[in-house]
Biopython code that builds the backbone (N, CA, C, O; Angstrom):
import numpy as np
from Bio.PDB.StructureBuilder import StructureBuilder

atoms = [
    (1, "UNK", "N", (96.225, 84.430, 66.875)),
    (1, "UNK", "CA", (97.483, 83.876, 66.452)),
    (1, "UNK", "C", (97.799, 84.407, 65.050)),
    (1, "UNK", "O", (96.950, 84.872, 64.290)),
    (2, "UNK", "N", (98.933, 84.306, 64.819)),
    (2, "UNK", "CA", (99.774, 85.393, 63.480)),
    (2, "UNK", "C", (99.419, 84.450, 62.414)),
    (2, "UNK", "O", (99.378, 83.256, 62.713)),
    (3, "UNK", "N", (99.122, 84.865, 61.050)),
    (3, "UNK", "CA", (99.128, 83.587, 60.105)),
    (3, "UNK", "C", (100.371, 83.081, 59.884)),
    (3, "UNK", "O", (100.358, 82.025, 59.251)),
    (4, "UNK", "N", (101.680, 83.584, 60.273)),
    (4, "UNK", "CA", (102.716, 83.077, 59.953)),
    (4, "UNK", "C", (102.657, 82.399, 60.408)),
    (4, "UNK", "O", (102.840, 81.342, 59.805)),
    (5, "UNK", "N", (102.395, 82.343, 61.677)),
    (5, "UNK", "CA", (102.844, 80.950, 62.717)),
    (5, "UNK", "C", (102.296, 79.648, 61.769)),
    (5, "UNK", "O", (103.002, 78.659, 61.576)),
    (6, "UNK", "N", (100.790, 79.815, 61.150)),
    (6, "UNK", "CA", (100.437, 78.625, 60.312)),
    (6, "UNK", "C", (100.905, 77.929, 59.290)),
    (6, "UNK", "O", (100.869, 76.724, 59.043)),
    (7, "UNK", "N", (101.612, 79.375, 58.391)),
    (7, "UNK", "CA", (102.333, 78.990, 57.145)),
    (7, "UNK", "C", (103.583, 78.066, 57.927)),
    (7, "UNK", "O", (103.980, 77.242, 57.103)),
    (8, "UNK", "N", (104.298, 77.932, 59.175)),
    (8, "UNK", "CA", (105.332, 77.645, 59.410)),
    (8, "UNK", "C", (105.194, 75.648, 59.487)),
    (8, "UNK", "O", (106.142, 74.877, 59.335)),
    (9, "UNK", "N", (103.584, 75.217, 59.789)),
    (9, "UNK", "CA", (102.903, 74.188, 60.081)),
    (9, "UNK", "C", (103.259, 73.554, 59.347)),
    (9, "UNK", "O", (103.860, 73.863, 58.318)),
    (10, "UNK", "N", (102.880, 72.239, 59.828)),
    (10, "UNK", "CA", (102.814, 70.848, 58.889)),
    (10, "UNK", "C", (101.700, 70.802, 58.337)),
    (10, "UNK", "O", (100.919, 71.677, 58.713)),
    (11, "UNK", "N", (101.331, 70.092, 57.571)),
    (11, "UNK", "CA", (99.964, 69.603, 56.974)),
    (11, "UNK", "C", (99.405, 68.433, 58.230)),
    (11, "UNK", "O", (98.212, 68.142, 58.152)),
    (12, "UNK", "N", (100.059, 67.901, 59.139)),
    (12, "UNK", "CA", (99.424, 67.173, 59.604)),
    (12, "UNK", "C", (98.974, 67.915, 61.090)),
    (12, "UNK", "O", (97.914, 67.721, 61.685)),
    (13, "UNK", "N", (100.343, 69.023, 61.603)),
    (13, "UNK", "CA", (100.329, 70.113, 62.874)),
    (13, "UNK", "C", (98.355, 70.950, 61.861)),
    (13, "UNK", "O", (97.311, 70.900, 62.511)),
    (14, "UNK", "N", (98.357, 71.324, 60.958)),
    (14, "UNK", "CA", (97.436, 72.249, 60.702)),
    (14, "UNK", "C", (95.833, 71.880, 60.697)),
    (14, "UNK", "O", (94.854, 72.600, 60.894)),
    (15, "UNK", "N", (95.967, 70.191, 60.331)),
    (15, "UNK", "CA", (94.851, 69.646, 60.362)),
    (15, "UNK", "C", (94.425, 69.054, 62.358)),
    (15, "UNK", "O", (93.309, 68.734, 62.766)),
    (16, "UNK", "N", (95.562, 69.089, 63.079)),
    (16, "UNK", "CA", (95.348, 69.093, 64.333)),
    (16, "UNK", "C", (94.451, 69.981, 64.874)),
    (16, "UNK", "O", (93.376, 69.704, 65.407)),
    (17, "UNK", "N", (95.105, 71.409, 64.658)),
    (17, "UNK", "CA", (94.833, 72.493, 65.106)),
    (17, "UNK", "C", (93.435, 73.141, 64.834)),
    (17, "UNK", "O", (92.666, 73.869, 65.461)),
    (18, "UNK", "N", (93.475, 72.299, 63.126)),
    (18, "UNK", "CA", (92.138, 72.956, 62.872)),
    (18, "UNK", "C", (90.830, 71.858, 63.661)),
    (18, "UNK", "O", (89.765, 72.340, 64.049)),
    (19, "UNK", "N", (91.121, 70.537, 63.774)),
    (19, "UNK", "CA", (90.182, 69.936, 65.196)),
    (19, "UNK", "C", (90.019, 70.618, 66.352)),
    (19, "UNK", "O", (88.880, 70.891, 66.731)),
    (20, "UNK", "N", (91.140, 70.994, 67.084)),
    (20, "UNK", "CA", (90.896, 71.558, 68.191)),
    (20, "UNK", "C", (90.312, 72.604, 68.122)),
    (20, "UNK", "O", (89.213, 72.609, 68.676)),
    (21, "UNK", "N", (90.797, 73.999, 67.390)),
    (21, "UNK", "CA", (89.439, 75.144, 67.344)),
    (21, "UNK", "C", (87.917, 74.983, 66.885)),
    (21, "UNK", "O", (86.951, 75.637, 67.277)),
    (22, "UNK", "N", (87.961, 73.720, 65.757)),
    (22, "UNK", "CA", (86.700, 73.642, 66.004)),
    (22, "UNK", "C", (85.959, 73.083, 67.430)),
    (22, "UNK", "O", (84.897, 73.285, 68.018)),
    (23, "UNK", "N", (86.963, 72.400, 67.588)),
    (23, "UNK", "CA", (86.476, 71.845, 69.302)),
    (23, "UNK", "C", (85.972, 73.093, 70.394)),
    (23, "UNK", "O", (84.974, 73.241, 71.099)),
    (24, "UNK", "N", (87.275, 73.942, 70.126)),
    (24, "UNK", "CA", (86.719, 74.954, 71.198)),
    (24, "UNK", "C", (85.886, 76.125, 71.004)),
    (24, "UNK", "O", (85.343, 76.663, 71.969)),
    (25, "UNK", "N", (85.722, 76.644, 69.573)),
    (25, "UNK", "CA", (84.593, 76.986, 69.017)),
    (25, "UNK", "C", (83.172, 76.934, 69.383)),
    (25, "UNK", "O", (82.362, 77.841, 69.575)),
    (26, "UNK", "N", (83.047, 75.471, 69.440)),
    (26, "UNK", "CA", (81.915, 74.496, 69.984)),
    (26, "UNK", "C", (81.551, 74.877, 71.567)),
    (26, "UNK", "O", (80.404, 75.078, 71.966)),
    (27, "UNK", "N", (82.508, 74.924, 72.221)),
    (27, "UNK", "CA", (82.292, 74.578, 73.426)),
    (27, "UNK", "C", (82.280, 76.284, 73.598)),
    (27, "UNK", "O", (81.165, 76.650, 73.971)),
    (28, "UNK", "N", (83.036, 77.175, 73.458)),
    (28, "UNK", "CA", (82.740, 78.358, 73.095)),
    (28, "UNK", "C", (81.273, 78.972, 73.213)),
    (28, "UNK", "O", (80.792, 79.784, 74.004)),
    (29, "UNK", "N", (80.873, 78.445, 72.388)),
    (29, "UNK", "CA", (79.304, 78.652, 71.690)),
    (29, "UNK", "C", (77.963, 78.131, 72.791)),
    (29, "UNK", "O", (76.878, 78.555, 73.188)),
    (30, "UNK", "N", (78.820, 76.984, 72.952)),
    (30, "UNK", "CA", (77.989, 76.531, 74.047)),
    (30, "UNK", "C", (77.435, 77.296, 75.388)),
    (30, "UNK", "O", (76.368, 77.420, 75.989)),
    (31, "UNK", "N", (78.596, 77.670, 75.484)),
    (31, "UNK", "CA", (78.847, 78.863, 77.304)),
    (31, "UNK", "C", (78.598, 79.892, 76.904)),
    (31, "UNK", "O", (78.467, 80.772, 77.755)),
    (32, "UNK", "N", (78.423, 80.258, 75.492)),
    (32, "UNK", "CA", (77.594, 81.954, 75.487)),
    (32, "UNK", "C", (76.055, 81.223, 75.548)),
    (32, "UNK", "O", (75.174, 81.862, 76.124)),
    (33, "UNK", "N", (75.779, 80.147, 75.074)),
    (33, "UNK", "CA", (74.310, 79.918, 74.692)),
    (33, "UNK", "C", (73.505, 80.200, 76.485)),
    (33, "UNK", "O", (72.593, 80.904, 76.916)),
    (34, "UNK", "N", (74.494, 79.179, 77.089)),
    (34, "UNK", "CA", (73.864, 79.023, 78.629)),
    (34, "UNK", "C", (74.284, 79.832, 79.655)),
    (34, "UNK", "O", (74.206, 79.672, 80.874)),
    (35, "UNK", "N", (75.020, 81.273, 78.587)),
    (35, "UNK", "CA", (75.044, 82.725, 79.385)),
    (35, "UNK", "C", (76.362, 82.487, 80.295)),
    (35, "UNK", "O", (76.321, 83.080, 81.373)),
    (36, "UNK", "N", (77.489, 81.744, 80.051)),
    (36, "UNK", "CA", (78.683, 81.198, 81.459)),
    (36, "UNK", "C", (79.632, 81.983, 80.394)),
    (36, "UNK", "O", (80.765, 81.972, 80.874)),
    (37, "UNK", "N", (79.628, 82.721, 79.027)),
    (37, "UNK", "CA", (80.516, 82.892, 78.165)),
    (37, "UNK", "C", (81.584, 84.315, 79.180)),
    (37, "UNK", "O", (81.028, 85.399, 79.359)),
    (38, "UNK", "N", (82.823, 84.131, 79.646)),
    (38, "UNK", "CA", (83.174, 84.742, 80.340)),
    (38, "UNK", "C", (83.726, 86.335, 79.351)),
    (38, "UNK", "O", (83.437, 87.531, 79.391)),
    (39, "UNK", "N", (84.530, 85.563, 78.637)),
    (39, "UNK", "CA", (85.392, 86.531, 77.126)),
    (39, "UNK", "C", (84.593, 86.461, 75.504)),
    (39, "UNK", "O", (85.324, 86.007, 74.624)),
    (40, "UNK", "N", (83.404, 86.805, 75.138)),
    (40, "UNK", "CA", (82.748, 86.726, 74.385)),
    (40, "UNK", "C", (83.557, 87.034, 72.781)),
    (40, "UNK", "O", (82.998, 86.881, 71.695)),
    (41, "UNK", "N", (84.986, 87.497, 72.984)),
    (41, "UNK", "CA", (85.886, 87.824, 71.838)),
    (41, "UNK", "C", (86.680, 86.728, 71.665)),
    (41, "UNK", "O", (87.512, 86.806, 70.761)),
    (42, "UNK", "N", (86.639, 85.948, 72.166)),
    (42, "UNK", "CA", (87.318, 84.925, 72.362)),
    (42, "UNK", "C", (86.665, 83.586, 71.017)),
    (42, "UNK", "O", (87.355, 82.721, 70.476)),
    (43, "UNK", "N", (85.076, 83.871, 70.792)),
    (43, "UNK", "CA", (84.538, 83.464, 69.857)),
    (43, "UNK", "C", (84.661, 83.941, 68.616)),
    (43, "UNK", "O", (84.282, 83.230, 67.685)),
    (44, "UNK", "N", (85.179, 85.150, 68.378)),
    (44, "UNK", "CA", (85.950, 85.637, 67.185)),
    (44, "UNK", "C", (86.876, 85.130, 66.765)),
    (44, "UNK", "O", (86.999, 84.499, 65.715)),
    (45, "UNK", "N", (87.823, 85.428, 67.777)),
    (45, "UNK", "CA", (89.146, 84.809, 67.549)),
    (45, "UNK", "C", (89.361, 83.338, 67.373)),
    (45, "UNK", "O", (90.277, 82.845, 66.715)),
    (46, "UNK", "N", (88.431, 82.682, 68.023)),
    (46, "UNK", "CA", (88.367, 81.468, 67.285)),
    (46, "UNK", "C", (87.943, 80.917, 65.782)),
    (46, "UNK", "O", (88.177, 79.823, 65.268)),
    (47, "UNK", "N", (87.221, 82.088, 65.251)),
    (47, "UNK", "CA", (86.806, 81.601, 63.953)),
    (47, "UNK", "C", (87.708, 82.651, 63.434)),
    (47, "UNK", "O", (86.880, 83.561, 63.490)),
    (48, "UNK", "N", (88.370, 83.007, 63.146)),
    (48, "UNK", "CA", (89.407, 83.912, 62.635)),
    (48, "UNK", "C", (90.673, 83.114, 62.156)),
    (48, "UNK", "O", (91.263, 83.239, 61.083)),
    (49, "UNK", "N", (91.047, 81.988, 63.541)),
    (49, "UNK", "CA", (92.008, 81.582, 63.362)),
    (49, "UNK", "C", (91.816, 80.471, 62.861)),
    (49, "UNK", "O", (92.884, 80.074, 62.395)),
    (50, "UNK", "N", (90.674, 79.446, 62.643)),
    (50, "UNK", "CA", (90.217, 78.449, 62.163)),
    (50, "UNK", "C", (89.835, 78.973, 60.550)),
    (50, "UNK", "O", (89.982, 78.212, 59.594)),
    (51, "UNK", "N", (89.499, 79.902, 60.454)),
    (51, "UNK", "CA", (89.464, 80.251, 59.013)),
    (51, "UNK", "C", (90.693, 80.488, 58.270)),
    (51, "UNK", "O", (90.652, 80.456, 57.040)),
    (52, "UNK", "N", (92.108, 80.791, 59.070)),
    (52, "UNK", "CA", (93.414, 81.306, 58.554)),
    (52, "UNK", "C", (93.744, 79.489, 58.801)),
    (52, "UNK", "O", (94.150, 79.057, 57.722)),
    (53, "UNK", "N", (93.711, 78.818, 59.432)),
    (53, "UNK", "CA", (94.110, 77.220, 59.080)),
    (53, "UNK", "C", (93.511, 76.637, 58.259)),
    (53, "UNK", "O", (94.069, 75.695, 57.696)),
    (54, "UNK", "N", (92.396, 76.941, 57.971)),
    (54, "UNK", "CA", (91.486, 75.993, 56.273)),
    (54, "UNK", "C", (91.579, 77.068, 55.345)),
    (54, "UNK", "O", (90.788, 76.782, 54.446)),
    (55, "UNK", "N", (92.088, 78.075, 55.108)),
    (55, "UNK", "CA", (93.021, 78.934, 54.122)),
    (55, "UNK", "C", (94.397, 78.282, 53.864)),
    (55, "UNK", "O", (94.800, 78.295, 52.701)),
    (56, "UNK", "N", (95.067, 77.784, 54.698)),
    (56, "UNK", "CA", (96.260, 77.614, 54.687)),
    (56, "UNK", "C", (96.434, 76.131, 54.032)),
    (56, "UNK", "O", (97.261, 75.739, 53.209)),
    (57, "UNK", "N", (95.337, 75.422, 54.703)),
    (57, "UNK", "CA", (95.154, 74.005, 54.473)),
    (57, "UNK", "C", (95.231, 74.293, 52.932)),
    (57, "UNK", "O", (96.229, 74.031, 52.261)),
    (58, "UNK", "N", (94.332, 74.734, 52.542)),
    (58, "UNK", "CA", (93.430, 75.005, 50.785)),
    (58, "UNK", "C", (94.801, 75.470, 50.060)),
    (58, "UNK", "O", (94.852, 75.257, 48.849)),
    (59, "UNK", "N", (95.585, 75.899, 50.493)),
    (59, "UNK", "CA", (96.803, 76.730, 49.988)),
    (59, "UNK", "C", (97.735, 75.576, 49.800)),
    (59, "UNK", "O", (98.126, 75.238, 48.683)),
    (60, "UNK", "N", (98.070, 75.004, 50.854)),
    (60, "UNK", "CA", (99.000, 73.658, 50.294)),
    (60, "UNK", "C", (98.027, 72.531, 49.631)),
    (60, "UNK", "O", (98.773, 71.612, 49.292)),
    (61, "UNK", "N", (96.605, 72.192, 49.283)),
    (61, "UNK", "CA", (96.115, 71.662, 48.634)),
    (61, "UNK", "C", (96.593, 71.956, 47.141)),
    (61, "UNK", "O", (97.112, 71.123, 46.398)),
    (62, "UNK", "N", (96.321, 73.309, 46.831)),
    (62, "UNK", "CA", (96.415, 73.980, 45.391)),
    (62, "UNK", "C", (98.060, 73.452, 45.017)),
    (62, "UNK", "O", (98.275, 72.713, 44.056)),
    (63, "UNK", "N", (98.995, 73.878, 45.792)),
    (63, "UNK", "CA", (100.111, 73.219, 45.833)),
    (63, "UNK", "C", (100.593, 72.115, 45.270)),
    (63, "UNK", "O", (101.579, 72.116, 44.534)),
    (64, "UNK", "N", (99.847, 70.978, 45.617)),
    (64, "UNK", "CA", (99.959, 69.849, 45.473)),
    (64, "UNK", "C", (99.482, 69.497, 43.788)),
    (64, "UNK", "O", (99.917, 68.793, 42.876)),
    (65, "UNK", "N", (98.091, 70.638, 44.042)),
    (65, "UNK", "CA", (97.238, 69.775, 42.427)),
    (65, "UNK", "C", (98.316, 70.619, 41.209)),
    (65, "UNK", "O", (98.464, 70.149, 40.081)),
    (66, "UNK", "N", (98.984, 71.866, 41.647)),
    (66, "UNK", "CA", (99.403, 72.762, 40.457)),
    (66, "UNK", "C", (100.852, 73.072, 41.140)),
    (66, "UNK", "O", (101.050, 74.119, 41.756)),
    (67, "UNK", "N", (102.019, 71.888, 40.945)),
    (67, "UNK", "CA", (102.886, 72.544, 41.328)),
    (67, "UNK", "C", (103.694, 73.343, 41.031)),
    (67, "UNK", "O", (104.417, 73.723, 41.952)),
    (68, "UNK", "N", (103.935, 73.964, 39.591)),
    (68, "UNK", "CA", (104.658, 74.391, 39.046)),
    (68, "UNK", "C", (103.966, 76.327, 39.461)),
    (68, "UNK", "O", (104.480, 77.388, 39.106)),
    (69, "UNK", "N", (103.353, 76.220, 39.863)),
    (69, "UNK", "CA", (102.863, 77.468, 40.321)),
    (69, "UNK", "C", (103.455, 78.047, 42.061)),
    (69, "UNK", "O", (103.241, 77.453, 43.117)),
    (70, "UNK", "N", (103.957, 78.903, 41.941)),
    (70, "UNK", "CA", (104.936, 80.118, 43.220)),
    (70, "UNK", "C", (104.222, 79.618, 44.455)),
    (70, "UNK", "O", (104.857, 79.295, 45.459)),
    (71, "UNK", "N", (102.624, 79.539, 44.371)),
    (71, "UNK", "CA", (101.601, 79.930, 45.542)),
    (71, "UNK", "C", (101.228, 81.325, 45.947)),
    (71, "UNK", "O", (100.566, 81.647, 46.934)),
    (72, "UNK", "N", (101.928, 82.364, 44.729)),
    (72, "UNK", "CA", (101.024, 83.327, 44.762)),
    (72, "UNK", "C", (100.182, 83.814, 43.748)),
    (72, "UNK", "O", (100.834, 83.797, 42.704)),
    (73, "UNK", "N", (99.098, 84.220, 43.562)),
    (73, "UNK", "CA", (97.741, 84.464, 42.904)),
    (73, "UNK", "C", (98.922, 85.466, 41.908)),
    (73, "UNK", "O", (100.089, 85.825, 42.059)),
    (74, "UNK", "N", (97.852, 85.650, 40.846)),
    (74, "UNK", "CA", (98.445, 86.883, 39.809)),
    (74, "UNK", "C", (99.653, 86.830, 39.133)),
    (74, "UNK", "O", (99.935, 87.600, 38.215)),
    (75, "UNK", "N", (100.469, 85.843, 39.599)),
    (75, "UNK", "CA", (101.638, 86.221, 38.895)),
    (75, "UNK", "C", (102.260, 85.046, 37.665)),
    (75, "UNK", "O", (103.273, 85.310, 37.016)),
]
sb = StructureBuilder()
sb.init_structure("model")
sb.init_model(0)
sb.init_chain("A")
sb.init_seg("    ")
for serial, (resi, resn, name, xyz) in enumerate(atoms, 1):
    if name == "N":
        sb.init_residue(resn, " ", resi, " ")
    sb.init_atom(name, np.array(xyz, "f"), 0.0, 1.0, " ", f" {name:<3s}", serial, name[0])
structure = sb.get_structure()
């Protein structure tokens, strides 16, 4: 999934989302362990996109503590 699609989220849509991939992550992990893992990339892409939602999360955190700041680094 695109990171835009995340930036487009709620804070409450992002903290959903980020339950459910960890959910399926899990279960993911599980079905490679007991060899049933059908799409083994599929466990990438799950931590890819769970890492771009607790980026995003952390991003409107900073937000909140420093608002007078753009939300972009460097400038």
């Amino acid at each position: 999934m695109k990171a835009s699609r995340f930036r487009e989220m709620s804070e409450g849509e992002l903290l959903r989302e980020e339950q459910e991939l960890g959910e399926q992550l899990f279960k993911l992990r599980f079905q490679q362990a007991v060899g049933q893992a059908e799409k083994p990339q599929r466990i990438r892409l799950a931590r890819r996109d769970l890492a771009r939602v607790k980026t995003r999360l952390r991003q409107l955190e900073l937000q909140v503590a420093r608002p007078g700041l753009s939300g972009k680094a460097g400038q």
